[in-house]
C-alpha positions in Angstrom: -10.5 -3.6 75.2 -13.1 -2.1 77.5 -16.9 -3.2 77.3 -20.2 -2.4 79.1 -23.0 -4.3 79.4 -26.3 -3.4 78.9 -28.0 -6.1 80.9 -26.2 -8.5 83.2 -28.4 -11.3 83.1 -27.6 -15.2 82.4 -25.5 -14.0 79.2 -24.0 -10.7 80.3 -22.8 -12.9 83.4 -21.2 -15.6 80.8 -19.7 -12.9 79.1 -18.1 -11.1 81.9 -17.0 -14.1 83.0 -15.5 -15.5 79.5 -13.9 -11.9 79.2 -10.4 -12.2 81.1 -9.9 -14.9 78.3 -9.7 -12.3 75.5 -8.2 -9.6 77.3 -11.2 -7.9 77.8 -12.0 -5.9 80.7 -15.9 -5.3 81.9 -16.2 -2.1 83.4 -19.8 -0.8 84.0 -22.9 -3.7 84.1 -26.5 -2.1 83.8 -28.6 -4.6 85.8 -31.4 -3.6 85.2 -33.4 -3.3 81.7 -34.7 -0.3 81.0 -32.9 1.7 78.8 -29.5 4.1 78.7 -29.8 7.2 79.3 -27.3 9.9 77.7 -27.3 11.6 81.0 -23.9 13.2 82.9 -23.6 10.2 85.0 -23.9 7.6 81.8 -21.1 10.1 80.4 -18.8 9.9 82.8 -19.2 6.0 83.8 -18.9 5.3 79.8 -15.9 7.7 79.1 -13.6 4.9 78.7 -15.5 2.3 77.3 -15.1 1.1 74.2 -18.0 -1.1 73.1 -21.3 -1.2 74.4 -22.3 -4.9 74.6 -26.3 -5.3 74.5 -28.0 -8.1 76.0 -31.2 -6.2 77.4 -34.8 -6.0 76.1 -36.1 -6.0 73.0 -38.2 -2.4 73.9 -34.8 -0.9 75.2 -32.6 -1.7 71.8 -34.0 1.6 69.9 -33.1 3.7 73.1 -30.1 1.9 74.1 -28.9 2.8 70.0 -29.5 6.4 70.8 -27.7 6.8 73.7 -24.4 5.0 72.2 -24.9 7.3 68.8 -25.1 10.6 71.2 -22.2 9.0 73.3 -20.4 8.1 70.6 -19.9 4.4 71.6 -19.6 1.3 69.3 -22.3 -1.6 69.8 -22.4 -5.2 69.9 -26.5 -5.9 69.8 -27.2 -9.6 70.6 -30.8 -8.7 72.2 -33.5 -10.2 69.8 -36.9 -9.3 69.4 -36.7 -6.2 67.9 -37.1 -7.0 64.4 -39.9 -4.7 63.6 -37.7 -2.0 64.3 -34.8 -2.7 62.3 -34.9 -0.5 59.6 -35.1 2.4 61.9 -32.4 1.0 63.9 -30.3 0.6 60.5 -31.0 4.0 59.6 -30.3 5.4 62.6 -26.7 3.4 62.4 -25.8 4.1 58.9 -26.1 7.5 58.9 -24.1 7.8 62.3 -20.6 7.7 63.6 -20.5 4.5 65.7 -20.1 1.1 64.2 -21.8 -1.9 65.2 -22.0 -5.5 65.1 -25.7 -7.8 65.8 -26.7 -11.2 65.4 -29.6 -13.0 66.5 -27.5 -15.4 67.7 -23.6 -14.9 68.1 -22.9 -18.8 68.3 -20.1 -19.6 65.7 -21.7 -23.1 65.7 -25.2 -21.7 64.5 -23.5 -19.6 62.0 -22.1 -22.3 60.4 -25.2 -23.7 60.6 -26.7 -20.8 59.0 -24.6 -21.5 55.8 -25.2 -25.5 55.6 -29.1 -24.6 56.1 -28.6 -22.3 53.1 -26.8 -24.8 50.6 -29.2 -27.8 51.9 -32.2 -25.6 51.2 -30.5 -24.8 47.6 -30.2 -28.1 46.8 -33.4 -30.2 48.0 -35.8 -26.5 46.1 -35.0 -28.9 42.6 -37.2 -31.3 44.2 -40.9 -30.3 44.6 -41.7 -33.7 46.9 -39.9 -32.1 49.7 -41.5 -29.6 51.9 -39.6 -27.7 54.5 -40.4 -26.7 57.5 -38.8 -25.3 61.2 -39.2 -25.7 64.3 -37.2 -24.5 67.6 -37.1 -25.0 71.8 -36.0 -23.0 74.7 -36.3 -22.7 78.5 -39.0 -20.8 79.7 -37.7 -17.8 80.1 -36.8 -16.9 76.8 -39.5 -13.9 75.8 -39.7 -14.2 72.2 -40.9 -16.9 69.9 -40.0 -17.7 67.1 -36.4 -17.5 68.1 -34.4 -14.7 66.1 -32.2 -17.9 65.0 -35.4 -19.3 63.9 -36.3 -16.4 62.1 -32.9 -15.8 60.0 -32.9 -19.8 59.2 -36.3 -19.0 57.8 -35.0 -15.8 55.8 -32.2 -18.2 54.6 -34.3 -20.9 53.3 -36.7 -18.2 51.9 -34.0 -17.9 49.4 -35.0 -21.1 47.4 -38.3 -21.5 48.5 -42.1 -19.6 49.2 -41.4 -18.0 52.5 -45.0 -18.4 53.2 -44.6 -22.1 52.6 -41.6 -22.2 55.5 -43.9 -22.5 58.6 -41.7 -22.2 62.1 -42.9 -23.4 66.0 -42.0 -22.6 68.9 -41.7 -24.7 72.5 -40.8 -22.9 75.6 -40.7 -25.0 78.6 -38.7 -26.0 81.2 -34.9 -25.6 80.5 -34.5 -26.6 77.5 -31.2 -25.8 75.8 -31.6 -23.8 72.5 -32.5 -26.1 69.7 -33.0 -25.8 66.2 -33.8 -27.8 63.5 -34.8 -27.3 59.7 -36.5 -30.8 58.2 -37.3 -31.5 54.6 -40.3 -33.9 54.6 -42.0 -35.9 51.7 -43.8 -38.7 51.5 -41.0 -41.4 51.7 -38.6 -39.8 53.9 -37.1 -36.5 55.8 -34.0 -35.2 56.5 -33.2 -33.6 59.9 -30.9 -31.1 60.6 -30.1 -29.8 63.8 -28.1 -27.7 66.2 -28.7 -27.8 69.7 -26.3 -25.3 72.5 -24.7 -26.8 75.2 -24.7 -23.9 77.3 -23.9 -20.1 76.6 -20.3 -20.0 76.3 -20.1 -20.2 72.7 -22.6 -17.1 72.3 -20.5 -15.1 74.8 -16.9 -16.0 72.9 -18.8 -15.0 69.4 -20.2 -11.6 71.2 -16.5 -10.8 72.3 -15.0 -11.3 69.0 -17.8 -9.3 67.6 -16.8 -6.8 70.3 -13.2 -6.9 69.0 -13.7 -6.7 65.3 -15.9 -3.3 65.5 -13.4 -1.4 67.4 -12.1 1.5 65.5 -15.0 0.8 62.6 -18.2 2.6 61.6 -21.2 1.3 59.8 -23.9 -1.5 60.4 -22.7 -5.3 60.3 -23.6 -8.6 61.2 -21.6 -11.6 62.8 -21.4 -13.3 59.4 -19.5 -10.5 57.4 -17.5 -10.6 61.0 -16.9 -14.3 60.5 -16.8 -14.1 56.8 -13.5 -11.6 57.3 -12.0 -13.6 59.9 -12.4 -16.8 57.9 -10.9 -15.0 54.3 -7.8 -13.6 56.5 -7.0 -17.3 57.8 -7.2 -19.0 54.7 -5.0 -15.9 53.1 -2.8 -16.8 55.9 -2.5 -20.6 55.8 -4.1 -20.9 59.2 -6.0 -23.8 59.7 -9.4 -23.1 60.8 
């Protein structure tokens, strides 16, 4: 498989570098972050690309969609901050010929996380004493708070509760590692759960698998229908997990 990456920060370093280990070859790196142009030369460096891998800003996702639609190029999008444009995004997508694959965060850890969040919230909703609420860090050099993690664990949880009664906050200082956790608080007790990232490995491994599963597909997806496949075709399989 051949990849581009649109934006060669921190993560499209890790992933360039975690590449060779899926048989993955980089071939062009936009460094800087404005967005793709569906000029000659973008034509002719992207002929043989198969996925375009975003990492970039969120004002350069909209563009960057356009140019791989008119190029014809499949997308992994792992850029956040551009949720008030996601339903043109998705339109734009859907009614296309590329397929792609986003995530606000393409950690397998945090998408497990993701579904314990979603059974804990079920659960502890039967019980009116317990308020929830979220909160999440990062370095400083992360641009947009709440977190797009923070903001699907709230969409999750809004599932059994008041969305308006989830309220999320946001540290950025220093260099803190991605943390998130979702508490239930009453007057007695709490419960704590959390997920904190090591480093960025895991976020480049999920973005390559991402980058592996759209190949050859059309349509909009995200990492949890990618894991949710993987997952069913193990346990068809008898593969441990």
């Amino acid at each position: 498989m051949k990849i581009a990456l649109l934006g060669y920060g921190k993560m499209g370093k890790m992933i360039e570098e975690m590449a060779s280990l899926r048989n993955t070859e980089v071939c062009e790196r936009f460094w800087d972050v404005k967005p793709l142009k569906a000029d000659t030369q973008s034509r002719e460096l992207l002929k043989d690309v198969d996925v375009l891998v975003d990492f970039s800003v969120p004002d350069a996702v909209l563009d960057n969609v356009k140019t791989a639609i008119s190029l014809g190029k499949n997308m992994v999008i792992g850029t956040t901050g551009w949720h008030q444009q996601a339903l043109q995004i998705s339109n734009l997508i859907k009614n296309s010929e590329i397929g792609c694959v986003h995530a606000p965060n393409f950690s397998i850890g945090i998408n497990l996380f993701y579904k314990i969040a979603g059974f804990a919230a079920q659960i502890m909703s039967a019980f009116e004493e317990y308020d929830p609420h979220l909160s999440e860090a990062h370095h400083k050099f992360k641009i947009d708070a709440p977190s797009g993690t923070a903001l699907m664990l709230k969409k999750i949880v809004a599932e059994s509760y008041d969305p308006e009664n989830i309220p999320v906050s946001s540290v950025r200082a220093g260099y803190i590692p991605g943390t998130h956790l979702l508490e239930f608080d009453s007057k007695v007790d709490y419960i704590t759960l959390k997920h904190t990232a090591r480093n960025r490995e895991g976020l480049a491994l999920g973005a390559l698998t991402a980058a592996e599963w759209i190949c050859g597909r059309k349509g909009l997806y995200s990492f949890e229908e990618v894991l949710n496949e993987i997952l069913q075709k193990q346990a068809t399989n008898g593969d441990k997990l």
